[in-house]
N, C-alpha and C positions, 0 to 999 in steps of 0.2 A: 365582903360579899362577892362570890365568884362569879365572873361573867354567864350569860348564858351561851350554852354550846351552839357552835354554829354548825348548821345543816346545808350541803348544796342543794340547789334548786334538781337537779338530778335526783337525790337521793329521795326528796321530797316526793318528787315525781312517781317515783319508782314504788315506794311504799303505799303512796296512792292508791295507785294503780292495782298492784296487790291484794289491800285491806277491800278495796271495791269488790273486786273476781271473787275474792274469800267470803267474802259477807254475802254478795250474792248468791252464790253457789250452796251456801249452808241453807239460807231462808229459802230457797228455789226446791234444793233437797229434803227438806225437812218435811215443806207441806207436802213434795209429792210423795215420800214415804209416806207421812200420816193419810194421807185422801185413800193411798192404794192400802194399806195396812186396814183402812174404814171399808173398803170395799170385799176386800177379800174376809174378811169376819164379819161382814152382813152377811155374803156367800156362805161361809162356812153354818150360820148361825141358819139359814133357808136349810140347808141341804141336811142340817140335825133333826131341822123341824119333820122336813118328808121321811128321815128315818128314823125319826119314832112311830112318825103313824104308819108308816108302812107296818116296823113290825110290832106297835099294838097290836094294829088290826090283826096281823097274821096269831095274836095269841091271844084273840078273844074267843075262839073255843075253848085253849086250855083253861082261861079264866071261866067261864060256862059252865064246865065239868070239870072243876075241881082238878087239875091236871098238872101240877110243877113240873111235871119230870118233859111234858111237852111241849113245856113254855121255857124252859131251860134250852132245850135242846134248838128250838126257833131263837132263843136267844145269841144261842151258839155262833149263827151265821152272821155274827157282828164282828168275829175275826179278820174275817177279809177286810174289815177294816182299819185300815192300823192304825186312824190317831183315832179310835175309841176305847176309853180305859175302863169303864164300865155303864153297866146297864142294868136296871133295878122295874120288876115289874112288883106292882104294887096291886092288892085286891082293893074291894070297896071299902073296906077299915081302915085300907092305909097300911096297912100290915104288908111286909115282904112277903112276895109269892115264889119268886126266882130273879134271879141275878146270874150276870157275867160278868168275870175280870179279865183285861188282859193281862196275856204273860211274857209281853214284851221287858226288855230290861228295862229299868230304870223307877223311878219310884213305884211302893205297893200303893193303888189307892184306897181311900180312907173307907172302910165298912159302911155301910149302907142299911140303916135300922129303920123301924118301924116309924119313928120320930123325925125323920128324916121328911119326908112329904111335904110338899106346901103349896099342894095345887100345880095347876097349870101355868105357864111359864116358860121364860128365860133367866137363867142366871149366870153370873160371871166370878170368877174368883180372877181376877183381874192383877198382871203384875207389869211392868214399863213396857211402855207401847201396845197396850193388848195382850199380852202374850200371858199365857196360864192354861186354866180351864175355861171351859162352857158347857154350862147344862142346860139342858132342852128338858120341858116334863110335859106331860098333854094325859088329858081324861080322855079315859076307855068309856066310848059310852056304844051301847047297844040297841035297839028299839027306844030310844030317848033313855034309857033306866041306864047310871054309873056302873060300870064292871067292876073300873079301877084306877090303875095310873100306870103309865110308864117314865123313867128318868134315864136318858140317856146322858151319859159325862163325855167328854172329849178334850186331848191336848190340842191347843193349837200349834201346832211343829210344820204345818203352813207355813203359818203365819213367822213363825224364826227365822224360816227357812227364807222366805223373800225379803225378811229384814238382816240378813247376813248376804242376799245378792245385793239390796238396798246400799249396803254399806259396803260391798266391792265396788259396785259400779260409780258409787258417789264419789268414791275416794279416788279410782282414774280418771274421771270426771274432773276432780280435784286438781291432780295432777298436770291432766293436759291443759286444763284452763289456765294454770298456772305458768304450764311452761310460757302458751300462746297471748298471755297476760304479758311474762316479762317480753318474749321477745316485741311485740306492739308496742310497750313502754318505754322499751330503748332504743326504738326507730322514731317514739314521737320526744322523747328527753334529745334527740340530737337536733331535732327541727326546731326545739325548744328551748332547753338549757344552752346548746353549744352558739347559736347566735347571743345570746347574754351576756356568756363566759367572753364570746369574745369584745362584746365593746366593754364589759368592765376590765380587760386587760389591755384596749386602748385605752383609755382614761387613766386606769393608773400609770402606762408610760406617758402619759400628757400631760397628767399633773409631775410625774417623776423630770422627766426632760424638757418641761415647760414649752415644749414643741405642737404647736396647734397647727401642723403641716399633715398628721396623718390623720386616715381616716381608715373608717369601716366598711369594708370589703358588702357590696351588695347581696343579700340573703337568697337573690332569687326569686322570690315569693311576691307577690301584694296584698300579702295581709297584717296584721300590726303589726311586728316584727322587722317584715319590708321597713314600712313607714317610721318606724322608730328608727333605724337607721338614716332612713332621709333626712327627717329632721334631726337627727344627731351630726350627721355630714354639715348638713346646712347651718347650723349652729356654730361649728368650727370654722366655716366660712367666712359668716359673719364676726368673729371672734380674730381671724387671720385677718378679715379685710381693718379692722380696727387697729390690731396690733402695726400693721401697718403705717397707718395712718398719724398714728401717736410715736412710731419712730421717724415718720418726718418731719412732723412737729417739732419733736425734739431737735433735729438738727436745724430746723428754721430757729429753734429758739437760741439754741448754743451761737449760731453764725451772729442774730442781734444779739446776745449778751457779749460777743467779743466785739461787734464794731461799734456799742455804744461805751462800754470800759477803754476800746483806744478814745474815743471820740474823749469821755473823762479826762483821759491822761494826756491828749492834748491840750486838753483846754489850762489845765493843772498848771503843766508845764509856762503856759501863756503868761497866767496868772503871777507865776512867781518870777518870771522875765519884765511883766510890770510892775511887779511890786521891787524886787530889785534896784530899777530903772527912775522908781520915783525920787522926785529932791525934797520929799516930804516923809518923816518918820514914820512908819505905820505897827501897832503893835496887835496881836491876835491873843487875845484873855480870853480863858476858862477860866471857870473857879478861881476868880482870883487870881489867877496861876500865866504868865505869860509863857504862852505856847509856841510862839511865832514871831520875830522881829527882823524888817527888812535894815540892809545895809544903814542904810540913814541913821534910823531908830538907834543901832547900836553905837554910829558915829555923836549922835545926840548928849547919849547919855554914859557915854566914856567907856563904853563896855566894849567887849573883843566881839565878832561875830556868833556865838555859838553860846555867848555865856548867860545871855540875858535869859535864856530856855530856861523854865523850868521855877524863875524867881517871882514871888508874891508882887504884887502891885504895889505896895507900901513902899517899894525899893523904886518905885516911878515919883508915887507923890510926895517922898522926903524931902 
């Protein structure tokens, strides 16, 4: 199983910081495209409604008297408007009376039939974000009696239009906050990461050198950072004033362990200047085993100085 990768506290930082400004900025931009994109197709959707009734109204003579060629021609003056693709006036049947298409490029729109009607209204042919068509229809009505209907259709090319500013200005937006993102990031990753960096590269020359003499350089600051280095310092202090402490020990211990081994080796000495000295045999048994005999002992028992070492006890009580 391979370790897991290790990340600096910098990098960490950084991509934080980042993922933050980005996340923000999309949810910040989004709603405000959608709110404005809502607002400007209510507008658009008011301003279809006043013109249809404007020009119902202006073609409720022709519908009166039987008139297409005059209701066309009032139709006509929907040119000057350019996102309207067409306009369908309807009799009391339901039936097409007259109609306009634009003749601007881009798509022919769809024919306009008798079957077509559906009352008064709003409708949408709706594609991402809004954007498509909208129809507007409203009854022709006269002294309370139905004339007819009109249907006005409209692109919304608005509405592209400020969702393609929407997405220049979001994406500078983007950008600057990004810049202004990283550089704040790495003015706060040095106030941040680089006091870290630097006591784990104390510590590891302190566990490397086993030298508890250095320390870390004051941050500056009073806030955690500060105080994590106080008590970092103070730690080593305490840690120096011990080590200290335990090296005089030690030499208080080595000075007794040398003057009680001479003190031993006097006494040693003492011992076998009386055992020597004595006019009485003296013999030292381990296991059976004589390990030690003074002058005497060896005179006693006919043996040379040196030889009785080492010989069983059974060679005493023969």
């Amino acid at each position: 199983m391979s370790a897991p990768r290790r990340t600096t506290i910098r990098a960490r930082l950084l991509r934080f910081a980042l993922a933050v400004s980005v996340l923000t900025l999309l949810v910040t931009g989004t709603l405000f495209t959608i709110n404005d994109l809502s607002a400007l197709r209510g507008q658009m959707v008011r301003d279809l409604q006043v013109l249809a009734a404007v020009v119902g109204d202006g073609s409720l003579g022709a519908l009166s008297f039987d008139s297409p060629e005059s209701a066309t021609k009032n139709l006509a003056h929907l040119r000057r408007e350019h996102q309207i693709r067409q306009a369908v006036l309807f009799d009391a049947k339901g039936r097409v009376f007259a109609s306009y298409r634009s003749d601007s490029v881009g798509e022919r729109p769809r024919p306009i039939r008798d079957s077509s009607w559906a009352g008064a209204g709003v409708r949408s042919d709706v594609s991402l974000f809004g954007l498509g068509r909208i129809s507007v229809a409203r009854d022709l009505m006269l002294n309370g009696e139905r004339l007819g209907g009109i249907l006005v259709v409209a692109e919304t090319v608005e509405l592209a239009a400020q969702v393609r500013r929407h997405l220049i200005v979001a994406g500078l937006i983007l950008l600057l906050s990004l810049a202004v993102t990283l550089t704040l990031a790495l003015r706060l990753q040095r106030r941040i990461s680089a006091p870290i960096r630097d006591l784990a590269e104390t510590t590891r020359k302190i566990g490397k050198r086993n030298d508890y003499s250095l320390r870390v350089g004051e941050p500056g600051s009073g806030d955690e950072i500060g105080e994590l280095y106080r008590n970092f310092n103070d730690m080593l202090d305490q840690v120096q004033r011990r080590d200290k402490a335990l090296s005089r020990m030690q030499v208080t211990l080595e000075h007794r362990v040398a003057e009680q081994t001479a003190e031993l080796r006097d006494l040693l000495r003492e011992q076998n200047l009386i055992l020597e000295a004595l006019p009485l045999g003296v013999l030292h048994v381990a296991d059976r085993r004589i390990v030690r005999a003074n002058p005497r002992a060896s005179e006693l028992f006919g043996r040379e100085g040196g030889e009785m070492l080492g010989m069983g006890t059974e060679a005493v009580y023969a």
